[in-house]
LUMPADO-554465 format. One record per residue (C-alpha): residue in one letter; y, z, x. Coordinates in nm, 3 decimals. Example, Ala and Ser with C-alpha at 12.3 -4.5 7.8 and 13.67 -1.06 7.14 Angstrom:
// residues 2
[atom 'A'; [-0.450; 0.780; 1.230]];
[atom 'S'; [-0.106; 0.714; 1.367]];
***
This chain:
// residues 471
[atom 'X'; [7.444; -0.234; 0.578]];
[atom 'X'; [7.306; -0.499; 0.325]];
[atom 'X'; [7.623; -0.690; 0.300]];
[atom 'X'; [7.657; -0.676; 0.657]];
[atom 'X'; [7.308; -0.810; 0.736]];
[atom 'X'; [7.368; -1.099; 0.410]];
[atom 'X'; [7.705; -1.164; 0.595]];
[atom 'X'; [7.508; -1.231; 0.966]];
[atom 'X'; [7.219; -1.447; 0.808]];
[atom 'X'; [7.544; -1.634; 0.627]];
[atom 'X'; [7.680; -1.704; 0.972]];
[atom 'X'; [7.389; -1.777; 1.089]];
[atom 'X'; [7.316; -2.058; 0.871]];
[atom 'X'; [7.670; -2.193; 0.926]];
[atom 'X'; [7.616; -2.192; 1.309]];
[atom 'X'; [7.263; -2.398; 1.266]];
[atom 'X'; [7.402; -2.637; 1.020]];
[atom 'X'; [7.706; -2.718; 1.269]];
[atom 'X'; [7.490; -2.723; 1.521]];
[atom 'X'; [7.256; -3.011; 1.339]];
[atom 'X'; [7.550; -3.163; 1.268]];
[atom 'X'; [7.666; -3.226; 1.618]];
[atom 'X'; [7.312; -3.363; 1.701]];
[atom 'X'; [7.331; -3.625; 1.423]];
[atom 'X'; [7.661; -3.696; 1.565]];
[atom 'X'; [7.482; -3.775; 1.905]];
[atom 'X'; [7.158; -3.900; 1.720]];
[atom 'X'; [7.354; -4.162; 1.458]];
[atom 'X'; [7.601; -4.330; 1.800]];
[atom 'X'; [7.217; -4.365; 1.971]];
[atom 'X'; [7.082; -4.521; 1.683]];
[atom 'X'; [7.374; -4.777; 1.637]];
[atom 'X'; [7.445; -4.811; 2.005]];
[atom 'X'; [7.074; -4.861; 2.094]];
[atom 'X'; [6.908; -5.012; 1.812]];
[atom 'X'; [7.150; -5.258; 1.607]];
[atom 'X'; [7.408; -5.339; 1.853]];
[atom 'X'; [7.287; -5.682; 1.883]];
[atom 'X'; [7.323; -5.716; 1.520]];
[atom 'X'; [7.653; -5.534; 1.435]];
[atom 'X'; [7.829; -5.565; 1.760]];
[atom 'X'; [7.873; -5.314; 2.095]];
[atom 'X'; [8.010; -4.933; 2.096]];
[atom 'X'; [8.260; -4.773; 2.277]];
[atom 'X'; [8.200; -4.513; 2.545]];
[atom 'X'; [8.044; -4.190; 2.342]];
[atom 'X'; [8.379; -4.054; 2.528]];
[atom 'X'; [8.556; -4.225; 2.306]];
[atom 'X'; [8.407; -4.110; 2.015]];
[atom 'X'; [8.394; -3.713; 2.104]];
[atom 'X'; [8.735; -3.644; 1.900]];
[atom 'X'; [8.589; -3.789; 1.567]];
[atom 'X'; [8.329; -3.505; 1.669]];
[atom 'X'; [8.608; -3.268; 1.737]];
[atom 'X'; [8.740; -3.303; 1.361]];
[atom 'X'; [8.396; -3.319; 1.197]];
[atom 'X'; [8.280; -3.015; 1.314]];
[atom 'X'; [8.550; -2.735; 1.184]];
[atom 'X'; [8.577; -2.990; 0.866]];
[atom 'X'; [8.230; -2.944; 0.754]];
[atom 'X'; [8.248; -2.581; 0.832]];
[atom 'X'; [8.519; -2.527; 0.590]];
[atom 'X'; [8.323; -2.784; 0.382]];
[atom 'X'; [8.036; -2.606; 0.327]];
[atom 'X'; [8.152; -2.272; 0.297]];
[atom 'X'; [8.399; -2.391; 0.006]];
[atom 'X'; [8.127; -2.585; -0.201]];
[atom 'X'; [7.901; -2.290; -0.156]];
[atom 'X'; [7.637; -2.376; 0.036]];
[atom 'X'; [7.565; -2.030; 0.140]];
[atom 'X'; [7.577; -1.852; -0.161]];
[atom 'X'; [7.220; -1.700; -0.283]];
[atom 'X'; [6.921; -1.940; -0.384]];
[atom 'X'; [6.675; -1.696; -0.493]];
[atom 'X'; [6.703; -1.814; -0.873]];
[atom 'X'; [6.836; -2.158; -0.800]];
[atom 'X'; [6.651; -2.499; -0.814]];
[atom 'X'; [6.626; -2.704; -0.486]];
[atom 'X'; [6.850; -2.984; -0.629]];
[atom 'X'; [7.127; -2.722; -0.678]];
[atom 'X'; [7.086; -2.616; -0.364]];
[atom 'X'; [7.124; -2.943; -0.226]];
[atom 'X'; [7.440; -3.054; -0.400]];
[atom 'X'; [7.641; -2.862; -0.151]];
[atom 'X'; [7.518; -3.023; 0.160]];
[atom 'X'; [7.630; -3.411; -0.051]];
[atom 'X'; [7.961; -3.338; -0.117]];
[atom 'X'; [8.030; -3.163; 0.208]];
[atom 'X'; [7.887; -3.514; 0.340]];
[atom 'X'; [8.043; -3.696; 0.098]];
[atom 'X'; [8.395; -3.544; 0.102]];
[atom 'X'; [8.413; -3.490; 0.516]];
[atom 'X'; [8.297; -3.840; 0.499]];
[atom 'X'; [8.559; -4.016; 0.299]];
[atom 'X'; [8.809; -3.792; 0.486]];
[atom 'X'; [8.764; -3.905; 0.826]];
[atom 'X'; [8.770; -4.268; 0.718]];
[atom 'X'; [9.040; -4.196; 0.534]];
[atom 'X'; [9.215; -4.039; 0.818]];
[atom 'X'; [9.126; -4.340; 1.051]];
[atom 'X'; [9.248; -4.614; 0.849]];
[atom 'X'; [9.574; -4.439; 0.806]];
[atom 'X'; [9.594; -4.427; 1.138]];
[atom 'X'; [9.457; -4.728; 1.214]];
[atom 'X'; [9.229; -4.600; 1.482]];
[atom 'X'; [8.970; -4.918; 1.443]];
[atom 'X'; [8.788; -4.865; 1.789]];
[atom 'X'; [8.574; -4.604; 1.536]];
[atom 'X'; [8.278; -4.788; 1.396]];
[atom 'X'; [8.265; -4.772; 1.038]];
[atom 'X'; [7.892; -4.875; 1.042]];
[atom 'X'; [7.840; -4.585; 1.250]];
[atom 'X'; [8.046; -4.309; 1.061]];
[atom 'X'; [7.786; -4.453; 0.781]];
[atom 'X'; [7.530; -4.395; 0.925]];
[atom 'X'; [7.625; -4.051; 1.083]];
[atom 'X'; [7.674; -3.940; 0.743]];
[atom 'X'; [7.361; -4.028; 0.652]];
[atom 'X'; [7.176; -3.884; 0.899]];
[atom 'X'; [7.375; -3.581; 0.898]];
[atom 'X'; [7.259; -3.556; 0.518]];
[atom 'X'; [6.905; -3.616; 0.572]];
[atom 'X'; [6.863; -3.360; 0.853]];
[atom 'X'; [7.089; -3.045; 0.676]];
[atom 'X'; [6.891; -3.129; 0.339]];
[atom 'X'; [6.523; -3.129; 0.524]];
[atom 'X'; [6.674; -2.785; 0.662]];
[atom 'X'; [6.778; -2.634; 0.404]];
[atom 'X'; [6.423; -2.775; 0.224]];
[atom 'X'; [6.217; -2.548; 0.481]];
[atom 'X'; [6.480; -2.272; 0.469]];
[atom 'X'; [6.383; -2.288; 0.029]];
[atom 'X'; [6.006; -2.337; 0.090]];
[atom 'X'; [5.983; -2.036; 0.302]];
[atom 'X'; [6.147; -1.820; 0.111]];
[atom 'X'; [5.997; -1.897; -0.202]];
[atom 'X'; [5.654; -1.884; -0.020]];
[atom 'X'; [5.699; -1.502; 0.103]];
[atom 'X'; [5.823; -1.461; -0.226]];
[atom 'X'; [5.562; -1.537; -0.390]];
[atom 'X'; [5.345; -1.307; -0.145]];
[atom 'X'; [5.567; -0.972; -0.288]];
[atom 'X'; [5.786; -0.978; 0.015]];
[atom 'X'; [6.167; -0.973; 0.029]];
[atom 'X'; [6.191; -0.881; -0.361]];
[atom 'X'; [6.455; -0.735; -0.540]];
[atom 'X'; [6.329; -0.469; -0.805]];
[atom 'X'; [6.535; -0.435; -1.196]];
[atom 'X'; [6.525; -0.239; -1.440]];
[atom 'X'; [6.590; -0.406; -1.790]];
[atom 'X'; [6.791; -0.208; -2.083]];
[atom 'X'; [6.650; -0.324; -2.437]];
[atom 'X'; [6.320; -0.320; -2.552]];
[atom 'X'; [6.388; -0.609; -2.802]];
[atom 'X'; [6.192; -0.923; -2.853]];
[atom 'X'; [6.493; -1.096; -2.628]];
[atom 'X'; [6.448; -0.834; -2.318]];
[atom 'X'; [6.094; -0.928; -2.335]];
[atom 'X'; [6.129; -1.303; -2.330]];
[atom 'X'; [6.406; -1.207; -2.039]];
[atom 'X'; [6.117; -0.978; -1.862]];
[atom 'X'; [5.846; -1.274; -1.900]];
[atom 'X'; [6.117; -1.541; -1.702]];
[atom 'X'; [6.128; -1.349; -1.437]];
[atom 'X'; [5.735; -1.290; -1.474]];
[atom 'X'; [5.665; -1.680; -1.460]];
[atom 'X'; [5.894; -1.697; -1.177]];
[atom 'X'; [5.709; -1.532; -0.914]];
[atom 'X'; [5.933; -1.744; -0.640]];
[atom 'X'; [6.217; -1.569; -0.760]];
[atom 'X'; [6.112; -1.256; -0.616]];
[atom 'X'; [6.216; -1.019; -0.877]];
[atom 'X'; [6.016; -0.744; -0.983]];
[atom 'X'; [6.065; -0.547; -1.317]];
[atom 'X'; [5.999; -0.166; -1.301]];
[atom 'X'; [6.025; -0.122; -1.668]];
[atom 'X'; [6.240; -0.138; -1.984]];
[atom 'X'; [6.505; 0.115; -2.099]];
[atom 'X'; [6.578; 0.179; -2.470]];
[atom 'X'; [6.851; 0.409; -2.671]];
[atom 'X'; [6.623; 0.571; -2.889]];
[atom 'X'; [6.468; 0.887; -2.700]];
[atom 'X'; [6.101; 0.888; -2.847]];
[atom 'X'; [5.819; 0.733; -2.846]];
[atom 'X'; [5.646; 0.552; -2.592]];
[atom 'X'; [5.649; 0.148; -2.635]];
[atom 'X'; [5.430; -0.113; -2.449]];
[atom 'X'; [5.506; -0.451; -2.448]];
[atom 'X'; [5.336; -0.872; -2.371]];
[atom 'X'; [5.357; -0.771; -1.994]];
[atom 'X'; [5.226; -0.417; -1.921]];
[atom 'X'; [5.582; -0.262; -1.852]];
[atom 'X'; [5.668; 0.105; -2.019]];
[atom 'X'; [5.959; 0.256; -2.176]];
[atom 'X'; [6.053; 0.408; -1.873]];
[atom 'X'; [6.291; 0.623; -2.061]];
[atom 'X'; [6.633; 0.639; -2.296]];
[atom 'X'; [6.964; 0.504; -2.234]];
[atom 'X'; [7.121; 0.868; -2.193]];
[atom 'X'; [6.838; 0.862; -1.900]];
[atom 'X'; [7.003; 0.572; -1.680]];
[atom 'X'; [7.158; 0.785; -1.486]];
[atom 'X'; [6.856; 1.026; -1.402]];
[atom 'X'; [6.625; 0.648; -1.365]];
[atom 'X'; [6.879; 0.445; -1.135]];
[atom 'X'; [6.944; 0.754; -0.883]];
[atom 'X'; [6.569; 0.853; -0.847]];
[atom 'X'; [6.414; 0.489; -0.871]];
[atom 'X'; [6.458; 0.278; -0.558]];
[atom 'X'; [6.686; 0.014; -0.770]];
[atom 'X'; [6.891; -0.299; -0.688]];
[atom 'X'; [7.009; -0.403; -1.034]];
[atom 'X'; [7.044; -0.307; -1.409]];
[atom 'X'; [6.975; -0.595; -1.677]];
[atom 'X'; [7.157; -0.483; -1.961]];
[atom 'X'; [6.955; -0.726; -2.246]];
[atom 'X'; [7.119; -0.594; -2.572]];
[atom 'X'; [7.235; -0.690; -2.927]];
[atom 'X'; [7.595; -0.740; -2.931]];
[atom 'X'; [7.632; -0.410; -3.133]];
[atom 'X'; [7.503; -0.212; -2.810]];
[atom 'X'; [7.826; -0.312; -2.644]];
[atom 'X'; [8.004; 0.019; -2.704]];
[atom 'X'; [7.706; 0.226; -2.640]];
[atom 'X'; [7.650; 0.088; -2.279]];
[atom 'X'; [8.008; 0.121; -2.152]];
[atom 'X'; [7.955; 0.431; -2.000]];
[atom 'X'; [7.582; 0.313; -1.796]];
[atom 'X'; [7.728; 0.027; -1.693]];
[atom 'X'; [8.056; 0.251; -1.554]];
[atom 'X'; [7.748; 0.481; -1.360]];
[atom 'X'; [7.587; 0.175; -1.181]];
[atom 'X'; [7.947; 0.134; -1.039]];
[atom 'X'; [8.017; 0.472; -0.941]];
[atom 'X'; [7.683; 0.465; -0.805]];
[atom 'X'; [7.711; 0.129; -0.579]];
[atom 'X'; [7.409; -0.075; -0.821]];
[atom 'X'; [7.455; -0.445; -0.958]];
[atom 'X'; [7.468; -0.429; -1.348]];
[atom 'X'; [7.456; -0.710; -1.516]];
[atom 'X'; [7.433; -0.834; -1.903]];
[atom 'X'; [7.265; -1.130; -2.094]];
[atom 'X'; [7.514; -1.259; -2.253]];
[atom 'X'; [7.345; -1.486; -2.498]];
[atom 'X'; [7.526; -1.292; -2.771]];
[atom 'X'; [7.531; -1.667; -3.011]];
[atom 'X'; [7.289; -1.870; -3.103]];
[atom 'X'; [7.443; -2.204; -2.897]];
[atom 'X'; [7.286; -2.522; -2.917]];
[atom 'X'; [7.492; -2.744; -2.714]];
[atom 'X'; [7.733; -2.459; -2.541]];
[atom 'X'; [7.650; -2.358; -2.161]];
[atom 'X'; [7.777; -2.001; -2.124]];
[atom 'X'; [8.023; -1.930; -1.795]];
[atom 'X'; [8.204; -1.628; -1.646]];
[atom 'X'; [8.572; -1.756; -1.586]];
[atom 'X'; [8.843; -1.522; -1.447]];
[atom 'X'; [9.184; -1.551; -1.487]];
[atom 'X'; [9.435; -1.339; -1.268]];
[atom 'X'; [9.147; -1.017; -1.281]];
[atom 'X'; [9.046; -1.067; -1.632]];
[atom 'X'; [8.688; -1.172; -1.673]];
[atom 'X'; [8.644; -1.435; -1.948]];
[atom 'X'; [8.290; -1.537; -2.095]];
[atom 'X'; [8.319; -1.871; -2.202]];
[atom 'X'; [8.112; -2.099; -2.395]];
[atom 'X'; [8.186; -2.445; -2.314]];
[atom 'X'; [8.079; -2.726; -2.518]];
[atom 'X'; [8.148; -2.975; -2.247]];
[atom 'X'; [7.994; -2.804; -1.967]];
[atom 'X'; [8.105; -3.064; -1.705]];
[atom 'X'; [8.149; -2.994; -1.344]];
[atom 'X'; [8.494; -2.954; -1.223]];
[atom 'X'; [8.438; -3.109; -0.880]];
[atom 'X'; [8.230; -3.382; -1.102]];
[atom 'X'; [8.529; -3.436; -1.336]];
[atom 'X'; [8.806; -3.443; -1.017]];
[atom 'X'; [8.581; -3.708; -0.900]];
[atom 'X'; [8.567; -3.901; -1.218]];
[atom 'X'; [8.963; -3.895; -1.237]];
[atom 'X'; [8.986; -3.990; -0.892]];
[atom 'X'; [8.762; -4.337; -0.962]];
[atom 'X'; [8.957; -4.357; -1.220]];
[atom 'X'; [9.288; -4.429; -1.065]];
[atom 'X'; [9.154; -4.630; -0.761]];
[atom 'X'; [8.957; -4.838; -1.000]];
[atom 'X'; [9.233; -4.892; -1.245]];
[atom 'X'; [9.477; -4.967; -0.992]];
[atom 'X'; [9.302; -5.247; -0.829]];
[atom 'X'; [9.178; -5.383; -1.162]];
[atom 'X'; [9.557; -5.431; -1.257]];
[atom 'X'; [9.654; -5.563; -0.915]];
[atom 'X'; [9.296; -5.803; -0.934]];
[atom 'X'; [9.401; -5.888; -1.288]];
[atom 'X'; [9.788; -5.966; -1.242]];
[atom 'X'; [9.765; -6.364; -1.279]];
[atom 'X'; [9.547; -6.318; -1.626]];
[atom 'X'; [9.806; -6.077; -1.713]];
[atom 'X'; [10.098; -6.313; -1.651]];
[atom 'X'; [9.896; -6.611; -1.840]];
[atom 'X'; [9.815; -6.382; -2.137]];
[atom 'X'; [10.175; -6.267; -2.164]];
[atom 'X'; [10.292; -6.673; -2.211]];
[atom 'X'; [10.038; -6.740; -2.461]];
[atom 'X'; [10.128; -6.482; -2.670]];
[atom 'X'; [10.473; -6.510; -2.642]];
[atom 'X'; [10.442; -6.924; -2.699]];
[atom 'X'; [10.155; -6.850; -3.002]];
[atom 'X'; [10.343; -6.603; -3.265]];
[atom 'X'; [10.663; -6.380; -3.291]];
[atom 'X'; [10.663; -6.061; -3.230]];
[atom 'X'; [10.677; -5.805; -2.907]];
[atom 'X'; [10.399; -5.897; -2.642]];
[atom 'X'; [10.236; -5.561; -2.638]];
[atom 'X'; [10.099; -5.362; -2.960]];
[atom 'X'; [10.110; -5.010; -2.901]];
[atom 'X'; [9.962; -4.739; -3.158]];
[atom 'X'; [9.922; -4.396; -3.190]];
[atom 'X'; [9.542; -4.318; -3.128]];
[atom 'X'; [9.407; -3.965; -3.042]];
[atom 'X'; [9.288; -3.863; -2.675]];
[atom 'X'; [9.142; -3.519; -2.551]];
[atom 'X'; [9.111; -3.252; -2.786]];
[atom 'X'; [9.336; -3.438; -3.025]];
[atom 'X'; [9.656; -3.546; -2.808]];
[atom 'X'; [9.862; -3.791; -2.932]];
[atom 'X'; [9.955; -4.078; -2.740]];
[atom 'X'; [10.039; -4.465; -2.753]];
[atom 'X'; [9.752; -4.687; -2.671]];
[atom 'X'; [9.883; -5.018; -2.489]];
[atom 'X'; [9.689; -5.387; -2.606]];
[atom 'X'; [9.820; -5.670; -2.570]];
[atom 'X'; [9.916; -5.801; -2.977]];
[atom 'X'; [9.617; -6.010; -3.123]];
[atom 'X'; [9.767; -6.044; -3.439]];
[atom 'X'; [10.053; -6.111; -3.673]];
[atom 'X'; [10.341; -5.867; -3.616]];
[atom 'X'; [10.302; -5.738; -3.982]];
[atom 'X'; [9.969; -5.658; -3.972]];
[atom 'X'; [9.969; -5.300; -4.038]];
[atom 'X'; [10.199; -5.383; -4.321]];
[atom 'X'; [9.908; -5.614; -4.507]];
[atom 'X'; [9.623; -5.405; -4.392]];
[atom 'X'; [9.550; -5.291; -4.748]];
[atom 'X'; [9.558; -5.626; -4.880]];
[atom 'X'; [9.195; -5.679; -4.685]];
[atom 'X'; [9.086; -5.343; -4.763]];
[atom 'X'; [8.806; -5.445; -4.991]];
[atom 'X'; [8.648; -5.677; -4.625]];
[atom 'X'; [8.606; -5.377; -4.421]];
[atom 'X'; [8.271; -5.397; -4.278]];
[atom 'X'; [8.205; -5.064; -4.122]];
[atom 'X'; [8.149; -4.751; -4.244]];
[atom 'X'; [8.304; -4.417; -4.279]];
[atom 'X'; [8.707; -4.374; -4.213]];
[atom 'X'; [8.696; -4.701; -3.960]];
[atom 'X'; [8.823; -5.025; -4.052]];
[atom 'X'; [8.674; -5.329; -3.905]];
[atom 'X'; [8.683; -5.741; -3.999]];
[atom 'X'; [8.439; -5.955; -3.834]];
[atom 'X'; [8.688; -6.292; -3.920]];
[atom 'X'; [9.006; -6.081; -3.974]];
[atom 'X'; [9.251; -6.319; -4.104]];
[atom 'X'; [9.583; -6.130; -3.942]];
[atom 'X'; [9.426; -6.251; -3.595]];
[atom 'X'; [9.637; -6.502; -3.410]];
[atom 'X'; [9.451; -6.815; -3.215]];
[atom 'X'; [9.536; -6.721; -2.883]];
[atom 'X'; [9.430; -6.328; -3.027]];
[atom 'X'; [9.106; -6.416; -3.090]];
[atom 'X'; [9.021; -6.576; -2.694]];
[atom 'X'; [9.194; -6.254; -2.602]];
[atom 'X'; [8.977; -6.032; -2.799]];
[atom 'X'; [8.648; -6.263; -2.777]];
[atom 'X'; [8.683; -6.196; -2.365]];
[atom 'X'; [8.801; -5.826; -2.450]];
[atom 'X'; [9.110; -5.909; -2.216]];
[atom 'X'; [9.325; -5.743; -2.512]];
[atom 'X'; [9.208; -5.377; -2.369]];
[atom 'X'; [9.345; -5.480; -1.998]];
[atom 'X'; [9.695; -5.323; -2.067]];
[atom 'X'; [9.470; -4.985; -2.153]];
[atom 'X'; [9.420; -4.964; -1.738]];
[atom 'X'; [9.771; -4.819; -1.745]];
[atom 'X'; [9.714; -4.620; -2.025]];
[atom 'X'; [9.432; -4.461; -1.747]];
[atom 'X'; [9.654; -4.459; -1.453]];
[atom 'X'; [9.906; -4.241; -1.704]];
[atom 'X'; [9.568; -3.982; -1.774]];
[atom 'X'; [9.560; -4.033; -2.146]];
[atom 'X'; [9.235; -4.216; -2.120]];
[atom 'X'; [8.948; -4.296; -1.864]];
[atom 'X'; [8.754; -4.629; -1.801]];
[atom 'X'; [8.464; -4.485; -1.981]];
[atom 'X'; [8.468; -4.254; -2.235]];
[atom 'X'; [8.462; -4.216; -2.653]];
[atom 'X'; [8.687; -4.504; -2.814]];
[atom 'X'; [9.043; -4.327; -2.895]];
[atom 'X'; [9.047; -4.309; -3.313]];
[atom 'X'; [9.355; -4.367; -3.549]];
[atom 'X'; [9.490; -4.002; -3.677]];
[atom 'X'; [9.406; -4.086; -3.983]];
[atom 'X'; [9.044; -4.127; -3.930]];
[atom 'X'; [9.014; -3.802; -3.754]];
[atom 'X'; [9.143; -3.677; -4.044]];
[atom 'X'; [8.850; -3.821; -4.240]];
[atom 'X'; [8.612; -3.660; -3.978]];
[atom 'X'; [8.349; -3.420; -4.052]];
[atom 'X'; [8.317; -3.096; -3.823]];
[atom 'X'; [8.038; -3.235; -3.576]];
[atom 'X'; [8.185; -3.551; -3.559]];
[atom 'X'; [8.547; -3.357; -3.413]];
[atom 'X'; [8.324; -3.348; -3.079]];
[atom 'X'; [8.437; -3.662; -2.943]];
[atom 'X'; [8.724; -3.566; -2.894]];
[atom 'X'; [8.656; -3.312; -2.626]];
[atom 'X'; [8.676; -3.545; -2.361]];
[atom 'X'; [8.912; -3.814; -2.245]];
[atom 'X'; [8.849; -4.158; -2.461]];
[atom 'X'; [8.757; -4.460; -2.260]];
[atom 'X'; [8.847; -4.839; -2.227]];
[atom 'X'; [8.447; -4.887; -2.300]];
[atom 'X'; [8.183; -4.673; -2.376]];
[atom 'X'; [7.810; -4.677; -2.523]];
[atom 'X'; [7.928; -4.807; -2.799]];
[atom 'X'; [8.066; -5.094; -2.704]];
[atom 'X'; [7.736; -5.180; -2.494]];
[atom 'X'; [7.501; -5.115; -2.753]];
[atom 'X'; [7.599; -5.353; -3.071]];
[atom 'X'; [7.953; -5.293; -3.147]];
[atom 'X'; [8.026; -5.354; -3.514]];
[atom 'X'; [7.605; -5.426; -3.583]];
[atom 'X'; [7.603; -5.014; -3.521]];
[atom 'X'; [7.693; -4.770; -3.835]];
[atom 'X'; [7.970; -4.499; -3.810]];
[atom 'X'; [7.742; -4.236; -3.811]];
[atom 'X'; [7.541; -4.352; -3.521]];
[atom 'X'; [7.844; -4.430; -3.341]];
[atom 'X'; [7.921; -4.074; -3.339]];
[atom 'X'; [7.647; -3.973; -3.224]];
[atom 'X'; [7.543; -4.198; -2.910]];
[atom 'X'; [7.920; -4.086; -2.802]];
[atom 'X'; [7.820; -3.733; -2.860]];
[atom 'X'; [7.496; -3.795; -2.663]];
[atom 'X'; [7.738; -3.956; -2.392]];
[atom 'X'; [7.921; -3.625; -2.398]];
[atom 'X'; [7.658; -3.403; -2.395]];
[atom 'X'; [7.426; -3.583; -2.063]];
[atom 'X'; [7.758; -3.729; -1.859]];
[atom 'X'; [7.744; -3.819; -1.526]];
[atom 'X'; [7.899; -3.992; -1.287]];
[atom 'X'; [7.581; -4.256; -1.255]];
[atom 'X'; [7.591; -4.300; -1.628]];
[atom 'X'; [7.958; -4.412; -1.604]];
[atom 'X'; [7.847; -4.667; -1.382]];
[atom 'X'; [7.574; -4.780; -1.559]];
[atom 'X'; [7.800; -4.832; -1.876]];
[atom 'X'; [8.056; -5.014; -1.650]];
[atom 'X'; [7.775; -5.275; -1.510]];
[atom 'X'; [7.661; -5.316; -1.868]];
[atom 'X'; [8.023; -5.359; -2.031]];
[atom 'X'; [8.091; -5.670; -1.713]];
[atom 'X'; [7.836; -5.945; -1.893]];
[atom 'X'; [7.902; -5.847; -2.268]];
[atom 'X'; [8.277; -5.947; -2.138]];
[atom 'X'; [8.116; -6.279; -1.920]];
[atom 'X'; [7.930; -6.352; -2.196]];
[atom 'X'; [8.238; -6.317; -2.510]];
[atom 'X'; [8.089; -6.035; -2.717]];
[atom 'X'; [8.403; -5.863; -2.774]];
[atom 'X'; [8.508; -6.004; -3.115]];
***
């Protein structure tokens, strides 16, 4: 009966979400037909516009279900609640322009499909805003809450007992703490009693009006709660454990399954998959118009190098990429073709610290090397290095091998994600920065990535090139 009435309210949000849909449809043509067709030109007949509907409507359905806008917000926050709603908009968006410039249907306004997405986004987010306010209100007020019962009487079930206490919105209401030990009665910060022993569960969840079992236990109770946790199946109840089993600093715990077996995985670079996609995606577009943009300084750089020195046009290296790869990074040669060979004679100029070796006035660079490195144009070859997947546009500098053999453990980090043609290293003082804090403003990268970040990186890394920063 409960899944039944969860699946109807499920279906009923889909149908009111289409339906708002379809009026910002209606709303967004009004808007651009009424209001700035003087400025941006007449519309076609709505009639002629009523099969963009046609495709918009199942598409967000599917949409929306598969980013899981649906699933339960009870413990959520209202921006994750929200996210669903923007990449259904986002996604359906770029799909049915997509879809229309393939098939070159231009009687479609793109000004409108703009503006119907934003609309559309505004209108589902304000609902689904009420829809959170609401139910965190009555909440609040002891209605529509789901009662536990916690198993551990530990210092960490009672910080997990006074979450849920501070989170009255949550509706979620603790009816006591179970232990293993069969005496004794023991009180606790919030009021609750031992409401009996572990060999009690049983007895507690069958005579208790109970929706879910919290198992919050040392790993060394794992064996003793096999058989409770077996009972709350038998007996149709949600069990659940905290599995905060390791004291992580900078690892996000997640329950993975692969093929039926449940995995609990801590995940140092808790990154979104959808996020990540996305980030690949740029990526190649990016990188692919860059080199097309770029062709005639390619061609120009390819003569002067070939007219300034001997030696091949491109200097490829072996550099490590995620999680310690190998691969061949592409520049375009900047110096002597025996420079590797006389590196140690310069040794004693290196001007960075730790395993990296840097020259401000390197003597092995050519002339036309140094305009190519002064205006960074050395790294362009490094866009097909990205359209290959061995590195992004932003991201950790790829190291040598044999300074990642000189790394210390933390500093191994960086290499968790794919390295970058620039990065916040790059943009923050290059060669004035020391190893050490090198490491750890890419770490830092790592650890708060997003997509704006990227972007804010990228329009930083444009005037350092402008400007000639790069030797």
């Amino acid at each position: 009966m409960l899944k039944e009435n969860n699946k109807l309210i499920k279906n009923t949000l889909l149908v009111f979400d289409i339906g708002i849909t379809a009026i910002s449809f209606f709303m967004a043509y009004h808007l651009r037909a009424s209001y700035w067709g003087h400025i941006l030109g007449p519309l076609q007949a709505t009639s002629a516009y009523l099969f963009v509907l046609y495709l918009v409507l199942p598409l967000w359905a599917v949409l929306l279900v598969f980013y899981g806008s649906y699933d339960s917000i009870r413990t959520k926050s209202f921006l994750s609640t929200t996210l669903p709603i923007i990449k259904t908009v986002l996604t359906g968006g770029v799909a049915i322009m997509t879809a229309l410039y393939i098939f070159r249907l231009e009687v479609i306004s793109r000004s409108f499909l703009i503006l119907f997405m934003s609309v559309n986004g505004i209108l589902l987010i304000s609902l689904k805003g009420l829809i959170y306010s609401f139910s965190h209100h009555i909440r609040k007020k002891g209605y529509n809450y789901r009662t536990v019962v916690i198993v551990g009487t530990g210092p960490r079930a009672e910080e997990f007992a006074g979450l849920l206490n501070e989170h009255k919105e949550w509706g979620i209401k603790v009816l006591g703490f179970v232990d293993h030990e069969e005496h004794g009665t023991k009180k606790n910060n919030f009021k609750l009693d031992k409401i009996g022993h572990l060999n009690q569960l049983k007895q507690i969840i069958t005579t208790l009006q109970i929706d879910e079992v919290i198992f919050v236990v040392p790993l060394s109770w794992l064996d003793k709660i096999e058989e409770q946790i077996l009972n709350c199946e038998r007996i149709g109840i949600k069990a659940s454990i905290a599995a905060d089993f390791y004291p992580h600093t900078i690892a996000k715990t997640t329950i993975e399954n692969l093929q039926g077996w449940p995995l609990l995985a801590f995940n140092p670079t808790p990154h979104i998959d959808e996020a990540m996609a996305f980030k690949r995606a740029f990526d190649l577009a990016v990188s692919s118009i860059l080199l097309l943009l770029s062709s005639p300084v390619f061609l120009a750089s390819i003569i002067g190098i070939k007219l300034s020195s001997k030696g091949p046009v491109f200097f490829r290296q072996e550099r490590c990429g995620l999680n310690g790869r190998r691969f061949n990074v592409l520049k375009f040669r900047t110096m002597v073709a025996n420079a590797d060979e006389i590196k140690k004679k310069f040794a004693h100029l290196n001007e960075m610290s730790g395993p990296v070796f840097k020259i401000k006035d390197d003597p092995r660079i050519t002339g036309v090397g140094r305009f190519l490195r002064k205006y960074s144009l050395d790294e362009l070859p490094q866009l097909i290095n990205v359209l290959m997947g061995d590195m992004s546009l932003v991201g950790p500098r790829p190291p040598l091998p044999e300074e990642v053999e000189k790394y210390k453990l933390w500093q191994r980090r960086r290499l968790s994600v794919r390295p970058g043609i620039t990065c916040s290293w790059q943009v923050n003082g290059r060669n004035k920065i020391g190893f050490d804090e090198w490491m750890k403003l890419d770490l830092e990268y790592i650890d708060r990535w997003s997509f704006s970040q990227d972007m804010k990186i990228i329009l930083k890394t444009i005037p350092a090139v402008i400007k000639g920063t790069g030797v």
